[in-house]
ROSE-4610 file (N, C-alpha, C; in Angstrom, 1 decimal, always signed):
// ROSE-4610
residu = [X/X/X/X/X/X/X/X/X/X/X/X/X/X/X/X/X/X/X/X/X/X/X/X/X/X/X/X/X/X/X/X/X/X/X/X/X/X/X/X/X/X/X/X/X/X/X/X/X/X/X/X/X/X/X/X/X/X/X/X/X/X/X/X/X/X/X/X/X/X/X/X/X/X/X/X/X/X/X/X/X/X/X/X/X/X/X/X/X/X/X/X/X/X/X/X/X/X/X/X/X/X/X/X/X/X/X/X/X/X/X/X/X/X/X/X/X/X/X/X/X/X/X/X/X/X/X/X/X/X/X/X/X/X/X/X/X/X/X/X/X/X/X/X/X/X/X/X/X/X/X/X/X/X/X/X/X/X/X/X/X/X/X/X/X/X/X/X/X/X/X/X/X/X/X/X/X/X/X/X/X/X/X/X/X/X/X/X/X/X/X/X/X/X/X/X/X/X/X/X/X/X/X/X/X/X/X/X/X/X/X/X/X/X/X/X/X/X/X/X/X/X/X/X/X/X/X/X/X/X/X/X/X/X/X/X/X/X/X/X/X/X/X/X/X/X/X/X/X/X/X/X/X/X/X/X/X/X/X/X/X/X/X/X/X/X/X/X/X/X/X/X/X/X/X/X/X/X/X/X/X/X/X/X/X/X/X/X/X/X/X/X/X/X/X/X/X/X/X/X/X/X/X/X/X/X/X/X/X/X/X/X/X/X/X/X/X/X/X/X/X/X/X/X/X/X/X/X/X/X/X/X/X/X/X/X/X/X/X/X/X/X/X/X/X/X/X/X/X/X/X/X/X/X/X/X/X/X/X/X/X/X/X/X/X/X/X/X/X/X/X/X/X/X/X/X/X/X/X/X/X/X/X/X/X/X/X/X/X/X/X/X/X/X/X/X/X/X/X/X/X/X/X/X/X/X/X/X/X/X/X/X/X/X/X/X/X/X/X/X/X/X/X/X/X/X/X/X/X/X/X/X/X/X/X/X/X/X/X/X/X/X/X/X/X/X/X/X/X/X/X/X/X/X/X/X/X/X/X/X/X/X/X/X/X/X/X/X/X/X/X/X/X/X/X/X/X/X/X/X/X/X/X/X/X/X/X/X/X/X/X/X/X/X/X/X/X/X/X/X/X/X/X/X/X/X/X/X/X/X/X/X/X/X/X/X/X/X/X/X/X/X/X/X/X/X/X/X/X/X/X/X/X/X/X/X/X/X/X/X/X/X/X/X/X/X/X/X/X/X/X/X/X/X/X/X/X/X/X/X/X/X/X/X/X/X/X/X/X/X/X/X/X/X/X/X/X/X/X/X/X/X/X/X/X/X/X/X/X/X/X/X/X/X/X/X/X/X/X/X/X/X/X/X/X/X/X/X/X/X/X/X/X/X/X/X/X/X/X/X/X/X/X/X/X/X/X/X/X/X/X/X/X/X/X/X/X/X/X/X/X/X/X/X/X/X/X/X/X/X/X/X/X/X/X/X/X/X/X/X/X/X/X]
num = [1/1/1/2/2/2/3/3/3/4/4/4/5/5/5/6/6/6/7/7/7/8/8/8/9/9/9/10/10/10/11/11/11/12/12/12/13/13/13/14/14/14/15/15/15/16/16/16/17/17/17/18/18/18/19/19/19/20/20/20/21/21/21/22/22/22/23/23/23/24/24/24/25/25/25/26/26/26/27/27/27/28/28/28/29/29/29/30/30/30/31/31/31/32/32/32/33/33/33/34/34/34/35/35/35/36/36/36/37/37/37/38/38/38/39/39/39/40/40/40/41/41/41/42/42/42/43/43/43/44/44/44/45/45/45/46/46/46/47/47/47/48/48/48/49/49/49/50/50/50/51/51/51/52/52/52/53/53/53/54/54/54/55/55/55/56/56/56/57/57/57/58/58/58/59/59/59/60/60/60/61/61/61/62/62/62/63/63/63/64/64/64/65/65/65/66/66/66/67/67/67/68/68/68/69/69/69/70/70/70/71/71/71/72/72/72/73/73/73/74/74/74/75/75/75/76/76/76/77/77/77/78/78/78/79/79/79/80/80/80/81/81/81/82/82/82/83/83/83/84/84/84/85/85/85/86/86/86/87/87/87/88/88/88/89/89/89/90/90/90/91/91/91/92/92/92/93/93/93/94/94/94/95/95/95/96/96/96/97/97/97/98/98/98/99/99/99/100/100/100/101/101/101/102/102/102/103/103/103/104/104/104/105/105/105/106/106/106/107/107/107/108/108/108/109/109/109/110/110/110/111/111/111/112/112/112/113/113/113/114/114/114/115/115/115/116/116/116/117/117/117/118/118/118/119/119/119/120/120/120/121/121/121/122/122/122/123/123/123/124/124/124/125/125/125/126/126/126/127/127/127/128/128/128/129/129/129/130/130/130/131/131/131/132/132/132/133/133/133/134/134/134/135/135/135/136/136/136/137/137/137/138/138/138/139/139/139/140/140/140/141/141/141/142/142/142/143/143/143/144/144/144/145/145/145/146/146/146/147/147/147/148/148/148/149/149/149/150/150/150/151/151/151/152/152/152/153/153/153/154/154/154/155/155/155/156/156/156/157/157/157/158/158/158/159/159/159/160/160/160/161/161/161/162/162/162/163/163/163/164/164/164/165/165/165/166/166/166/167/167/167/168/168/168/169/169/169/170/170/170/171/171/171/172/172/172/173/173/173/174/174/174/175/175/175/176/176/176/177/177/177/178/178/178/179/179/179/180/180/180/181/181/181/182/182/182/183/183/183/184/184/184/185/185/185/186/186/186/187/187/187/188/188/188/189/189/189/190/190/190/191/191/191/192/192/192/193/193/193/194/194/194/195/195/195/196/196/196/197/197/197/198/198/198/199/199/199/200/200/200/201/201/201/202/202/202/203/203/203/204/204/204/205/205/205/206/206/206/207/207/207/208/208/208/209/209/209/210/210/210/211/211/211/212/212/212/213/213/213/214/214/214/215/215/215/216/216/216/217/217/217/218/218/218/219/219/219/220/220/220/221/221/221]
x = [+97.1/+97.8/+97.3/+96.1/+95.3/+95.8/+95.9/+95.9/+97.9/+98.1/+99.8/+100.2/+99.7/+99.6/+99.0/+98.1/+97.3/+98.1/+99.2/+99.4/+100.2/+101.3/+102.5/+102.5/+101.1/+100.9/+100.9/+100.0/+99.9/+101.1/+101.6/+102.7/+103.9/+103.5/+103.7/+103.4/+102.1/+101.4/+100.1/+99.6/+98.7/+97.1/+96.0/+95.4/+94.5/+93.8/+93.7/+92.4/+91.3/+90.2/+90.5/+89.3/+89.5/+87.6/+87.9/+86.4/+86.2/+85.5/+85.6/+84.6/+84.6/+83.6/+83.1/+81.8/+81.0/+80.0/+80.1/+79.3/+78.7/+78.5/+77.4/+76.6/+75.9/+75.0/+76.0/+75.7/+76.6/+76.3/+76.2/+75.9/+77.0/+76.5/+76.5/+76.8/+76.8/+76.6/+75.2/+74.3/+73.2/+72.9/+73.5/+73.6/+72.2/+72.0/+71.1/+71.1/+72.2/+72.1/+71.7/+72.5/+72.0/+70.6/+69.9/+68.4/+67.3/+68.3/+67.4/+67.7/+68.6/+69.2/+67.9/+67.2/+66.4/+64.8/+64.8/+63.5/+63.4/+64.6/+64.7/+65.3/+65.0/+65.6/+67.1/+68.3/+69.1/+69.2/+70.6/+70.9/+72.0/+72.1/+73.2/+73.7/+75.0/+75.6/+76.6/+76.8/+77.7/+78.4/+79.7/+80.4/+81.4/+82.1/+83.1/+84.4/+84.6/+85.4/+85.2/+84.2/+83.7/+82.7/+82.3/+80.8/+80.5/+79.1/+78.4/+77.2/+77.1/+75.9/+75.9/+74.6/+74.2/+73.3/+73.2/+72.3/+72.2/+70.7/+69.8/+69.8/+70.7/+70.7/+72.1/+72.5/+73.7/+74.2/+75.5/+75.9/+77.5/+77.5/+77.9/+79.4/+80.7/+82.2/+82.0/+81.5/+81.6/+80.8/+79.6/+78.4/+78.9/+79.8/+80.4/+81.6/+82.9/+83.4/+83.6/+82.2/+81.7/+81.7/+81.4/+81.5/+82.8/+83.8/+85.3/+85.9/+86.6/+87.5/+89.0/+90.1/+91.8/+92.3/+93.5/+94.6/+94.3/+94.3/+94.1/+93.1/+92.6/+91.2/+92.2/+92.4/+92.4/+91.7/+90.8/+89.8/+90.2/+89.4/+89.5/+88.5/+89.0/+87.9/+87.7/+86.5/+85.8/+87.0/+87.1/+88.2/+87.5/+86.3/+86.2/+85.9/+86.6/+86.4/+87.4/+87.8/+89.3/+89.2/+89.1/+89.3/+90.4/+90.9/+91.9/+93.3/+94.8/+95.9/+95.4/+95.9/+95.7/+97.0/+97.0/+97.7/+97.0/+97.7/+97.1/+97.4/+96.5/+97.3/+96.6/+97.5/+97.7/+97.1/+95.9/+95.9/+96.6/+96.6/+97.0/+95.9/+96.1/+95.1/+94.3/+94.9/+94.3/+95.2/+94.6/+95.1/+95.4/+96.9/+97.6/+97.1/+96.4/+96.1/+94.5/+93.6/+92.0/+92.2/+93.3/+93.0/+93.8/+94.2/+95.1/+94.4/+94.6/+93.7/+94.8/+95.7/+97.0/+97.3/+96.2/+96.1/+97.2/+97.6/+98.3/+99.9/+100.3/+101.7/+102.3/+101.7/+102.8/+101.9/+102.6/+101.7/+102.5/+101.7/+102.1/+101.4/+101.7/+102.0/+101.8/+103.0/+103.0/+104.6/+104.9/+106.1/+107.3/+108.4/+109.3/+109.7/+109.2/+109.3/+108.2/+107.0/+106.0/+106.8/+106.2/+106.5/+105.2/+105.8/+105.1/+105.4/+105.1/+105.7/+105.6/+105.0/+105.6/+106.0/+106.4/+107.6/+106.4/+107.6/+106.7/+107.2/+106.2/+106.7/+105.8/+106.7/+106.1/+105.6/+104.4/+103.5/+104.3/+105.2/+105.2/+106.8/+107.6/+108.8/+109.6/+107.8/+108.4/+107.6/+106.6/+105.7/+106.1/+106.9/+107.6/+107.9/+108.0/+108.4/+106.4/+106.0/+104.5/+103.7/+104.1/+103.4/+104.1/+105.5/+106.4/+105.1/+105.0/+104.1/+103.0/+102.4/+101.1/+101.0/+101.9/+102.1/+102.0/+103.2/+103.3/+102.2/+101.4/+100.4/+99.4/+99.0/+97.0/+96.6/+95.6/+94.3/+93.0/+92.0/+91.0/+90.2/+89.8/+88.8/+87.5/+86.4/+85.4/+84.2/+84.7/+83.6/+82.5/+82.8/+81.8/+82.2/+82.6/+83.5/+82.7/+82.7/+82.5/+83.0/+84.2/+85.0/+85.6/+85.6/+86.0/+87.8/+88.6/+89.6/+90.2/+89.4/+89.8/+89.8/+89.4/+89.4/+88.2/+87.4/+86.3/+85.8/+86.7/+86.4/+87.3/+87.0/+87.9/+89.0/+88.7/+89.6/+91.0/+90.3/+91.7/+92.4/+91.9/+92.5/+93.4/+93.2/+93.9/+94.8/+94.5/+95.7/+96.9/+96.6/+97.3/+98.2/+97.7/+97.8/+98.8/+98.7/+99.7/+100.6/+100.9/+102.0/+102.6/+102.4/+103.0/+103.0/+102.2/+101.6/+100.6/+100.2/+98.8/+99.0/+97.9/+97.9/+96.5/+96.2/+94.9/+94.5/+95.2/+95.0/+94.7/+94.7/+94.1/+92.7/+92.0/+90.5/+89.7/+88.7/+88.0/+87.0/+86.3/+85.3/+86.0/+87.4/+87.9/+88.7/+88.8/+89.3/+88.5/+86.9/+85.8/+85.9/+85.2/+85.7/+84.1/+83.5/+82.0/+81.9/+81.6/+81.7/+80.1/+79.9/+78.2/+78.2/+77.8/+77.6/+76.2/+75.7/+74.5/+74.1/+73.9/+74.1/+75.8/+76.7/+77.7/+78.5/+77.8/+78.7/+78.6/+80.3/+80.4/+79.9/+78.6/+78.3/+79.4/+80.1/+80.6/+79.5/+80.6/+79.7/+80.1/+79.7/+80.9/+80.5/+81.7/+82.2/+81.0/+80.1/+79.2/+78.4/+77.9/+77.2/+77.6/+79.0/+79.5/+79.3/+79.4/+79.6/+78.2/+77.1/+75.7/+75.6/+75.8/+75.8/+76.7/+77.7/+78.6/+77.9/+77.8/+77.1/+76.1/+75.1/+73.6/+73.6/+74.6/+74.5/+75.3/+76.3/+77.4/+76.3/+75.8/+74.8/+73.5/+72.9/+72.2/+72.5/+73.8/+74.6/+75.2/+74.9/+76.1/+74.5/+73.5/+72.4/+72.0/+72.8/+72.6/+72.9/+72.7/+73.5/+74.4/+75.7/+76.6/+77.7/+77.4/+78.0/+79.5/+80.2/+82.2/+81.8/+82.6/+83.5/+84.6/+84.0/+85.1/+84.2/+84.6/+83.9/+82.4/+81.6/+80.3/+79.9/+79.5/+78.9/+77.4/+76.5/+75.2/+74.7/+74.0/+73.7/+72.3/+71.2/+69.8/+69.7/+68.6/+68.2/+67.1]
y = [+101.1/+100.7/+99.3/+99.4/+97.8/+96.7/+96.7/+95.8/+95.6/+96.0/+96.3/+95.4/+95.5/+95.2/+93.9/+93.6/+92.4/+91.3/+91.9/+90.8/+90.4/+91.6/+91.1/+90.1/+90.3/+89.1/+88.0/+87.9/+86.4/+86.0/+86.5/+85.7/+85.5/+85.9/+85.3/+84.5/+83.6/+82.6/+82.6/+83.8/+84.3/+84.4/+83.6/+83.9/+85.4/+86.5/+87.2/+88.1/+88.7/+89.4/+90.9/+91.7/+92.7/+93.1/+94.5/+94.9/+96.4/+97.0/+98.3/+99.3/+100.3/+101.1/+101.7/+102.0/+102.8/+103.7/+105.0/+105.9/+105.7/+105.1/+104.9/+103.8/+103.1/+102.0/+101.0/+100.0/+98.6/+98.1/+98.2/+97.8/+96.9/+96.6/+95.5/+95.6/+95.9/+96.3/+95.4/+95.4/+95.1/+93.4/+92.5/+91.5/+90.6/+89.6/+88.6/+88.8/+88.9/+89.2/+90.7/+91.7/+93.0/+93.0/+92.9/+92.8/+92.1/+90.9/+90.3/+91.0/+91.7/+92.5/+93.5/+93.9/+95.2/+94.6/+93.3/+92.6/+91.5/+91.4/+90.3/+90.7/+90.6/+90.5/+90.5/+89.2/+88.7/+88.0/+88.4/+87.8/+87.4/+86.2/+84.8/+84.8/+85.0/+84.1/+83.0/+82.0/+81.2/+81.0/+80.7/+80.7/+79.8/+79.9/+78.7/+79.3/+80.2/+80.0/+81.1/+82.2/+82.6/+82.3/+83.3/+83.5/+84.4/+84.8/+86.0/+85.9/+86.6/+87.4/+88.9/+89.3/+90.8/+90.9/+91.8/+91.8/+93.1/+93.1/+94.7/+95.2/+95.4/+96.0/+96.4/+97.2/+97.9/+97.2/+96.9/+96.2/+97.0/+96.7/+97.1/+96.8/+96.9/+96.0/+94.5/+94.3/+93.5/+92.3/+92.3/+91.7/+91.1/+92.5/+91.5/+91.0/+90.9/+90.6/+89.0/+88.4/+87.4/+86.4/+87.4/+86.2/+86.1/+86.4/+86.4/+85.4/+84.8/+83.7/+84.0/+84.3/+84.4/+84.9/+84.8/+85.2/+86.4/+87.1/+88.8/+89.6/+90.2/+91.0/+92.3/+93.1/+94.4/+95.3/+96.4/+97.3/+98.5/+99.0/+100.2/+100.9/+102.3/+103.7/+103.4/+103.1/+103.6/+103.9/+105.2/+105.9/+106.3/+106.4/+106.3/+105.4/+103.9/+102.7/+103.0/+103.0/+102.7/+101.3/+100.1/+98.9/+98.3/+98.9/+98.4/+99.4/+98.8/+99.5/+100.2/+100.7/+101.8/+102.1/+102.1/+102.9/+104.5/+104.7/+106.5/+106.3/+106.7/+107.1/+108.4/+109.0/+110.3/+110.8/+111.4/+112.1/+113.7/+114.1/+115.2/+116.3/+117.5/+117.8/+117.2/+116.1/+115.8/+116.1/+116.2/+117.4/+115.6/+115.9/+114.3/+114.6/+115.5/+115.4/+115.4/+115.4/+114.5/+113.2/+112.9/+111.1/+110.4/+111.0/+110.4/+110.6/+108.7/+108.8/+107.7/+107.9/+107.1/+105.7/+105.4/+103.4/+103.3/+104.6/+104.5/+103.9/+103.1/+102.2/+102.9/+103.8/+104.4/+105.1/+106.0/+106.7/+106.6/+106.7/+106.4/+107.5/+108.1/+109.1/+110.0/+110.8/+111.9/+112.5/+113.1/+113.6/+113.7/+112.9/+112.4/+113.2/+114.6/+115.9/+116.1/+115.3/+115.3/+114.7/+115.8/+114.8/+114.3/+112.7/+111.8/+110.9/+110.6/+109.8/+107.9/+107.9/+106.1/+107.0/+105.6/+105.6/+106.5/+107.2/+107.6/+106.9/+106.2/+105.1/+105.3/+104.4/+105.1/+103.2/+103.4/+102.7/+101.8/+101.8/+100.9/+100.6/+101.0/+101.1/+100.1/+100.5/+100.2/+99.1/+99.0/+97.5/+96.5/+95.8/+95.1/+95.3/+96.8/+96.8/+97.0/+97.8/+97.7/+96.4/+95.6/+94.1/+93.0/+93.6/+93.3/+94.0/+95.2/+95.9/+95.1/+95.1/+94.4/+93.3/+92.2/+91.1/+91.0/+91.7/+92.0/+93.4/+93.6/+94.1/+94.3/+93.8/+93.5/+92.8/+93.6/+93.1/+93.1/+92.9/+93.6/+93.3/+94.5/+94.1/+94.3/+93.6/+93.9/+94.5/+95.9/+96.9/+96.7/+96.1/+96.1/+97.0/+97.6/+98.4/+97.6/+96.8/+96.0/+96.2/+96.9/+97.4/+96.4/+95.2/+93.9/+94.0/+94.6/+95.2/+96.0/+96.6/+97.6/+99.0/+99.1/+100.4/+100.6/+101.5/+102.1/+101.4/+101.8/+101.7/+100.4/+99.8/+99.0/+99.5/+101.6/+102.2/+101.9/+102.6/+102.6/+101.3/+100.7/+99.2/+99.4/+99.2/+99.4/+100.0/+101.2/+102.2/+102.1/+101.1/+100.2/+99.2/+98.6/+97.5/+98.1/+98.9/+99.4/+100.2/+100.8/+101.3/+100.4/+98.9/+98.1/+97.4/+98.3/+98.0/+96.6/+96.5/+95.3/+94.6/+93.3/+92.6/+92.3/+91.8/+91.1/+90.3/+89.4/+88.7/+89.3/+90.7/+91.3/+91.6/+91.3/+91.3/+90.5/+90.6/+89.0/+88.9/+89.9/+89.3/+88.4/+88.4/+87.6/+86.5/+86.4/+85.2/+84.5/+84.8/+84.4/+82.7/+82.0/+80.6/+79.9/+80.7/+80.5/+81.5/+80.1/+80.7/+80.4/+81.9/+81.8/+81.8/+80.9/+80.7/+81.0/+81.8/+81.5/+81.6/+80.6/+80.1/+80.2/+79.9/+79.8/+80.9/+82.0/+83.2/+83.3/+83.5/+83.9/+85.2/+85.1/+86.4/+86.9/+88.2/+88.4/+88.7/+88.3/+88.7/+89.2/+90.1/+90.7/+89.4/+90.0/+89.0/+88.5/+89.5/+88.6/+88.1/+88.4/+87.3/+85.9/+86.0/+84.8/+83.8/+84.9/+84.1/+83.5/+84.3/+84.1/+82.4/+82.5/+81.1/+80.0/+79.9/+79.2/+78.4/+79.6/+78.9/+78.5/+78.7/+78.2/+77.0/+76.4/+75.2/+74.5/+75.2/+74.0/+73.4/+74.3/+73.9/+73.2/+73.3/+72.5/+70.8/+70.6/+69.8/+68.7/+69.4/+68.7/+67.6/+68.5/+67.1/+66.4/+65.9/+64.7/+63.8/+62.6/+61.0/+61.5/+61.0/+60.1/+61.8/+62.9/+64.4/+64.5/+64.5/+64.8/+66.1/+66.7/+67.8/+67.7/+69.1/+68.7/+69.9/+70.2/+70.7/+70.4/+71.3/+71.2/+71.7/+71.5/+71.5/+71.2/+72.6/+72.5/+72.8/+72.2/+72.9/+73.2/+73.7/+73.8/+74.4/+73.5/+74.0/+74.6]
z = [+81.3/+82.5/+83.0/+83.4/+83.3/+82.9/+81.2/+80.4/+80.4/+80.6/+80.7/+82.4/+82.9/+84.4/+84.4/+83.8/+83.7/+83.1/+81.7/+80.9/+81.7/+82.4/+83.5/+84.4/+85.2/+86.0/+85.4/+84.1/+83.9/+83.2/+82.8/+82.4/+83.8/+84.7/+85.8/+86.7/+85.7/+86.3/+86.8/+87.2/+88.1/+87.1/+87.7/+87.3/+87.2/+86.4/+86.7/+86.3/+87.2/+86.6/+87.2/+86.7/+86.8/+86.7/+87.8/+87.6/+87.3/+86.2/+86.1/+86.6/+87.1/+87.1/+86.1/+86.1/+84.0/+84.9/+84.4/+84.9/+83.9/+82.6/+82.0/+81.5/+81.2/+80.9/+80.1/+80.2/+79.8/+78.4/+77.1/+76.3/+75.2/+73.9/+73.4/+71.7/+71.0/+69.2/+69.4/+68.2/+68.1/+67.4/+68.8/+68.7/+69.4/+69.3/+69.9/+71.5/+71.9/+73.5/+74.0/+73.1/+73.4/+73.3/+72.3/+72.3/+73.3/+73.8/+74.7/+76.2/+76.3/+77.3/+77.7/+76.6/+76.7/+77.3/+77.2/+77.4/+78.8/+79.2/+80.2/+81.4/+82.9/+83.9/+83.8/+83.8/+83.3/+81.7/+81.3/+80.3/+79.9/+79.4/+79.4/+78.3/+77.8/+77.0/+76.9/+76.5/+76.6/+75.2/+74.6/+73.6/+73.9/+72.8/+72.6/+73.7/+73.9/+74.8/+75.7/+75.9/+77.3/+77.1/+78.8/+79.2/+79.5/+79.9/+80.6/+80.9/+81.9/+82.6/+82.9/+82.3/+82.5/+83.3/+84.7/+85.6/+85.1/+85.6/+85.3/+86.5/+87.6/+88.4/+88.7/+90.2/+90.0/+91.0/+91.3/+92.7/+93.2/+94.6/+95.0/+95.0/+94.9/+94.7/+95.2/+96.7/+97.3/+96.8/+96.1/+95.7/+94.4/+93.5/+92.3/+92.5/+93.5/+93.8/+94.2/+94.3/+94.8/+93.5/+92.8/+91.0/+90.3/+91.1/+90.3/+91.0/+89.9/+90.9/+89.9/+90.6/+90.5/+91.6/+91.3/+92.3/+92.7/+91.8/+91.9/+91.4/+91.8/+91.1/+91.0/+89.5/+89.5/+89.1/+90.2/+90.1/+89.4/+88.5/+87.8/+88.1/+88.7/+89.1/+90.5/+91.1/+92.4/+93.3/+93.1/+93.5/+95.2/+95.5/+96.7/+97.6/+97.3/+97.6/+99.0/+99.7/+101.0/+101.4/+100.7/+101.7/+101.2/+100.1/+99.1/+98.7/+98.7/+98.1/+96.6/+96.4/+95.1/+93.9/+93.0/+92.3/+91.4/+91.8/+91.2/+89.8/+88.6/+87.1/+86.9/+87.0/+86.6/+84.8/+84.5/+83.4/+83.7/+82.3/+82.2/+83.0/+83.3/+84.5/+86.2/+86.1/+87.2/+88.8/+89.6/+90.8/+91.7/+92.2/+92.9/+93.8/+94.9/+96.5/+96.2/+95.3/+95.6/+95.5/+94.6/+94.2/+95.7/+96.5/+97.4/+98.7/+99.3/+100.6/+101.4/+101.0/+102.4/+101.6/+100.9/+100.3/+99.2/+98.5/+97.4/+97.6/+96.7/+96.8/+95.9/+94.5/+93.8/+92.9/+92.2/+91.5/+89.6/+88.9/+87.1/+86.1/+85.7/+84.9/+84.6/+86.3/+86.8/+86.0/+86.2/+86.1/+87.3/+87.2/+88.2/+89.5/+89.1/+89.8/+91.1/+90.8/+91.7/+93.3/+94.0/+95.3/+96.0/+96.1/+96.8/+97.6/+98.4/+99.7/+99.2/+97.7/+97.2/+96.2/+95.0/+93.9/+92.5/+92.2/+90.8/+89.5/+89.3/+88.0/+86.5/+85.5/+84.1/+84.0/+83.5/+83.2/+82.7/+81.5/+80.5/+80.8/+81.3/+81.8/+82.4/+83.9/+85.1/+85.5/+84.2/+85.0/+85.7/+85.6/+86.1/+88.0/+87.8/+89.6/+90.3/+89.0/+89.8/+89.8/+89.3/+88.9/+90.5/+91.1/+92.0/+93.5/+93.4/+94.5/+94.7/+93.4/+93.6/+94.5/+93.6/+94.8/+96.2/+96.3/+97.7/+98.6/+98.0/+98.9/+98.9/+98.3/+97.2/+98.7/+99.0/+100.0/+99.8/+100.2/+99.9/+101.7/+101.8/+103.5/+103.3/+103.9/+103.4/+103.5/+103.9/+103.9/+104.8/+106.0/+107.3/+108.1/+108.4/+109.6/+111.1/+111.7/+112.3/+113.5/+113.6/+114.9/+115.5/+115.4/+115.8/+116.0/+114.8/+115.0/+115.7/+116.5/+117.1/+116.6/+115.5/+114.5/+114.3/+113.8/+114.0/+112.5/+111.5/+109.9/+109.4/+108.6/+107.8/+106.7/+106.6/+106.2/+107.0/+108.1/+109.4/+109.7/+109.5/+109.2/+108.2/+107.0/+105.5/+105.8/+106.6/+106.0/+107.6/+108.3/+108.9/+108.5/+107.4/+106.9/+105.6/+104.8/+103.9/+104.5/+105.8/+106.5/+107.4/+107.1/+107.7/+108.8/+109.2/+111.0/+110.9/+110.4/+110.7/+109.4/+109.9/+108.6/+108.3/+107.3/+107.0/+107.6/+108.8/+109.8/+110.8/+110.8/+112.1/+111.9/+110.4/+110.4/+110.7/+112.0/+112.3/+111.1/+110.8/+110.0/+108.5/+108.0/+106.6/+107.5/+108.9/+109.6/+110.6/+110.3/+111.7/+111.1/+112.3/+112.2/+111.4/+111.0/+110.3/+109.0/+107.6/+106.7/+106.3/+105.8/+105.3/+103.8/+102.8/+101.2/+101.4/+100.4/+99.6/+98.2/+97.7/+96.0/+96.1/+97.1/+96.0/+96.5/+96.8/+97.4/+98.6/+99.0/+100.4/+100.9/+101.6/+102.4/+103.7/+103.7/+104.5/+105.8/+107.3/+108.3/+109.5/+110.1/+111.3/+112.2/+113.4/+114.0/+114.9/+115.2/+116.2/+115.8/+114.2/+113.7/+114.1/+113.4/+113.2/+114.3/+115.5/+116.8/+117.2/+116.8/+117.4/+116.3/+115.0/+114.7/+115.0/+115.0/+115.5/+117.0/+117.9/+119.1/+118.9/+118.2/+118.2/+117.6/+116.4/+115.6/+116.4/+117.0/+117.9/+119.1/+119.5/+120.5/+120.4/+119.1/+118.5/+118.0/+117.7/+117.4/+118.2/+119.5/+120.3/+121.3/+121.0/+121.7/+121.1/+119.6/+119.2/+119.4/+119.3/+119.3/+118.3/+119.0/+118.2/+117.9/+118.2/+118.2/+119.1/+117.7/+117.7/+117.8/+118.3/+118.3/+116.9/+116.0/+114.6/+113.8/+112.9/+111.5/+111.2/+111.1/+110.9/+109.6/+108.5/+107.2/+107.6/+107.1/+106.8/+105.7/+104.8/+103.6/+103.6/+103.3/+103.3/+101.6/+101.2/+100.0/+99.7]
């Protein structure tokens, strides 16, 4: 479903990554990198036409989320994630009301008879209309529940936000007016962080000689 879904987009232009969940360890065939894998903190490869890094530790969506750059990230597994729309794929034996938490836009390879409140579509069929969904409703919020919205969780947001009601513009922490990088990655930050810096640097800033009112860039190394 993934790989079917993935090729769709791009040939729609869209750049595109994807991140998977592994309940089991990450490995390698018994190459130069696997072996150094077993002996080093991190491990690098670079080749003629990709790259990589292997971290020895586990991270959390949000943390690897931070090393992907495209249009669209599509996640496979962490089924108990709620900041994000969903598509359900149905194996044979699997029960439709555990995998369902309100986020789902459609469900794929159920049998047309199931009822469900989105479209039941065949993987290979219908990509085209799920590659169409995607577009138009791929979010991601990010997992502070911060309450700044008005909602207690950034679930209840989401599941605002795919029934229509709200938008991703109702999140202050992915719309606060202070963006925090470190090495490169944006740290997300609820809203009063944001606010406690914003005022402390604007206020620091402004008893200088020669201090506009405008855009502030600080970098510290």
């Amino acid at each position: 479903m993934l790989t079917n879904l993935a090729q769709e987009l791009t040939v729609r232009g869209l750049t595109v990554s994807s991140v998977k969940h592994s309940s089991c360890d990450l490995d390698l065939p018994e190459t130069d990198t696997a072996i150094h894998k077993r002996f080093v903190y991190q491990a690098a490869a670079i080749a003629i036409n990709e790259s990589a890094i292997f971290f020895k530790e586990s991270m959390v969506l949000e943390e690897m989320l931070n090393y992907l750059k495209a249009d669209l990230i599509l996640i496979e597994g962490f089924k108990r994630e709620t900041t994000f729309p969903k598509i359900i794929c149905l194996r044979q034996g699997d029960d439709v009301e555990t995998l369902t938490d309100g986020l789902e836009i459609c469900v794929v390879g159920a049998s047309p008879a199931v009822q469900m409140n989105v479209p039941v579509l065949d993987a290979k069929r219908d990509i085209g209309k799920i590659a169409d969904m995607v577009e138009e409703k791929a979010f991601k919020l990010p997992n502070l529940d911060c309450g700044a919205c008005g909602y207690e969780t950034c679930y209840e947001l989401a599941l605002q936000i795919a029934e229509g009601n709200k938008t991703v513009g109702d999140c202050r922490s992915l719309n606060a007016d202070v963006q925090i990088k470190i090495n490169g990655r944006i740290m997300p930050a609820k809203p009063f962080i944001s606010d406690i810096v914003k005022n402390t640097v604007t206020g620091m800033m402004s008893s200088l000689k020669g201090y506009q009112k405008g855009k502030i860039e600080i970098k510290i190394e």
